[in-house]
C-alpha positions in Angstrom: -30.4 -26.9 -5.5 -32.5 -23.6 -5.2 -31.2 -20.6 -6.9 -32.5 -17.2 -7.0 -31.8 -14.1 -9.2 -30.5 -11.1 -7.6 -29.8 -7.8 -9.5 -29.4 -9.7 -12.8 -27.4 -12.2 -11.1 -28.0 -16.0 -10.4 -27.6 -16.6 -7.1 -27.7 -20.1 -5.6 -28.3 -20.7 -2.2 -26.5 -24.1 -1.8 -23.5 -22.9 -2.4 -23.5 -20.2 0.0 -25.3 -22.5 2.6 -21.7 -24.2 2.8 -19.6 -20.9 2.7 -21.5 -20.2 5.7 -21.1 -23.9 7.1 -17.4 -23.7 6.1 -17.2 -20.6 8.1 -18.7 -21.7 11.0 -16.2 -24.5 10.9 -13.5 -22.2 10.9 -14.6 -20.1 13.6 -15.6 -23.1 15.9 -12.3 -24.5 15.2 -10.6 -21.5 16.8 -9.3 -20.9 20.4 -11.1 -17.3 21.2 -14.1 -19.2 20.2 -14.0 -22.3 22.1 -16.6 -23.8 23.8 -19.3 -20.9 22.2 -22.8 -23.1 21.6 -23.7 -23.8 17.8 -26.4 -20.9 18.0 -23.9 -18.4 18.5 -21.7 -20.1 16.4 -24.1 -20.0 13.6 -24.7 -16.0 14.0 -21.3 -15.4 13.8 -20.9 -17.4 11.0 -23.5 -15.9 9.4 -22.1 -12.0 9.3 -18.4 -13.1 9.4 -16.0 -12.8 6.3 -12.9 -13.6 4.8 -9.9 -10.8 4.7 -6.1 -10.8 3.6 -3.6 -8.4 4.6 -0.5 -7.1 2.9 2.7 -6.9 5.7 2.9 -3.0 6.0 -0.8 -2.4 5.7 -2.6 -0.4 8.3 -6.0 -2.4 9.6 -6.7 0.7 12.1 -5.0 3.5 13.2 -4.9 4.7 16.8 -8.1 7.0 17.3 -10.1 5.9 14.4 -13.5 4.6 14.8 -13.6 0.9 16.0 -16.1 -0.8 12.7 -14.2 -4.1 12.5 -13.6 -6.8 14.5 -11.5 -9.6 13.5 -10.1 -13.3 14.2 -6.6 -13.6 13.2 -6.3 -17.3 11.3 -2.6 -16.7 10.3 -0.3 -14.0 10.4 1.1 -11.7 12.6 0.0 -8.1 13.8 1.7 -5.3 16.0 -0.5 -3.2 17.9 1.5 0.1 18.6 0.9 3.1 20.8 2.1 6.7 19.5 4.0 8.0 22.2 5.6 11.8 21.9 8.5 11.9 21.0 9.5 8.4 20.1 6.6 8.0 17.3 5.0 4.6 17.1 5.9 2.2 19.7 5.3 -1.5 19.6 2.8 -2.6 22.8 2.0 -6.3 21.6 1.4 -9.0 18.7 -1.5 -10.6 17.8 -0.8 -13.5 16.0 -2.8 -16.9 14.8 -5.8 -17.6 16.8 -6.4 -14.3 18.1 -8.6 -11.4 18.8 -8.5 -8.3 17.2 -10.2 -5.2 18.2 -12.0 -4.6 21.9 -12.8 -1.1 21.7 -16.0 -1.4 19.5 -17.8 -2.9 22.5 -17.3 0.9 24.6 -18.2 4.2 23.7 -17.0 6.1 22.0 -16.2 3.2 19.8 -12.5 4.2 19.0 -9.2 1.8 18.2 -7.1 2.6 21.0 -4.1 1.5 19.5 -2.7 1.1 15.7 -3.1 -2.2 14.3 0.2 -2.8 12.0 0.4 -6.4 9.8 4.0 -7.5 10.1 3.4 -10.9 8.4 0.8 -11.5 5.5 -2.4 -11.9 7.4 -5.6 -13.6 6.8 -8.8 -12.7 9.1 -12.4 -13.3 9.6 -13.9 -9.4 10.1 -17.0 -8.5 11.3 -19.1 -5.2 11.4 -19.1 -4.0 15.1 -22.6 -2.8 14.4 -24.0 -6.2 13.5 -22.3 -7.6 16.2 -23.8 -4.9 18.7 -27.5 -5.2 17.6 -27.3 -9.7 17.5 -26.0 -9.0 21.2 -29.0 -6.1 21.8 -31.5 -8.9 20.4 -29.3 -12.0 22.7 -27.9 -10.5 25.9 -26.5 -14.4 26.7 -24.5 -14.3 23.1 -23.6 -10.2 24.2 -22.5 -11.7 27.6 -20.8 -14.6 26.0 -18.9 -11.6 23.5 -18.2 -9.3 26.1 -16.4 -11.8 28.9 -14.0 -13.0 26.1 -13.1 -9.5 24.7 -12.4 -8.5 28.7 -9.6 -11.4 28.5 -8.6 -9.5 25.5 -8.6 -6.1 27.1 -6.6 -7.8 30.0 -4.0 -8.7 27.8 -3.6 -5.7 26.2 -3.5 -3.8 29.8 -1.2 -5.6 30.5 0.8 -5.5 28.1 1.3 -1.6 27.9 1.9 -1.9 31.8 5.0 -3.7 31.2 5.6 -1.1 28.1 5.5 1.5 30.9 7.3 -0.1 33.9 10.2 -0.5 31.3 10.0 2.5 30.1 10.0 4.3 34.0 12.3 1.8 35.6 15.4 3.7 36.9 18.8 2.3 35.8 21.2 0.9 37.5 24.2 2.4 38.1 27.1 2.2 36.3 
């Protein structure tokens, strides 16, 4: 087992070999990643980690630059659009399974809706930057990124159409 000291600290590199394997299990395992190869798998895994969320906590607000992406593994999330007058207004849940942040992948790099946890939540997250220069470095792992966020974007397109043929839809007389 090889170890190493870091900073004072032991550090052995066994241990987070498997944290990175058990990782990569995970992220194989879910839907939004299915069918990615094992070397894309494996640089995933390798800047991908472990989150929880509190129900009520606030994993982006609407505007703020797009850092993060994550992988919902369990939980439930509203994405909300602020619409004057009505205040926050509820566009779509992300639940198990699930992407979590497209806007990181377009300039300006800005959340284009608030990201609300309803139920507790726990996530893989990634740094967008990381993400952006392994995709610079592998345009086929960029490409492979980049078609399954579009489905993503689709959705949540969408989505907010519905939100807004509801909203316009005349009603019917009484």
């Amino acid at each position: 087992m090889r170890s190493e000291t870091v900073g004072g600290q032991s550090r052995n590199w066994a241990v987070a070999e498997r944290m990175q394997e058990d990782l990569q299990g995970i992220i194989e395992q879910q839907p939004f990643f299915r069918g990615v190869d094992q070397d894309h798998l494996a640089i995933l895994a390798k800047s991908a980690r472990r989150v929880r969320f509190a129900p009520g906590h606030i994993i982006a607000h609407e505007g703020d630059d797009a850092h993060h992406f994550y992988l919902i593994l369990k939980g439930k999330i509203e994405l909300e659009a602020y619409v004057p007058p009505q205040g926050q207004v509820p566009i779509q849940a992300v639940g198990s399974g699930e992407a979590l942040g497209w806007s990181w992948l377009f300039p300006p790099y800005q959340w284009h809706f608030t990201a609300r946890v309803v139920e507790e939540t726990d996530a893989l997250v990634w740094e967008t930057a990381e993400l952006r220069a392994e995709a610079d470095k592998d345009p086929r792992f960029g490409y492979e990124l980049a078609s399954r966020l579009a489905e993503v974007l689709h959705k949540r397109l969408s989505a907010a159409h519905s939100h807004l043929v509801g909203f316009y839809a005349p009603f019917p007389d009484e």
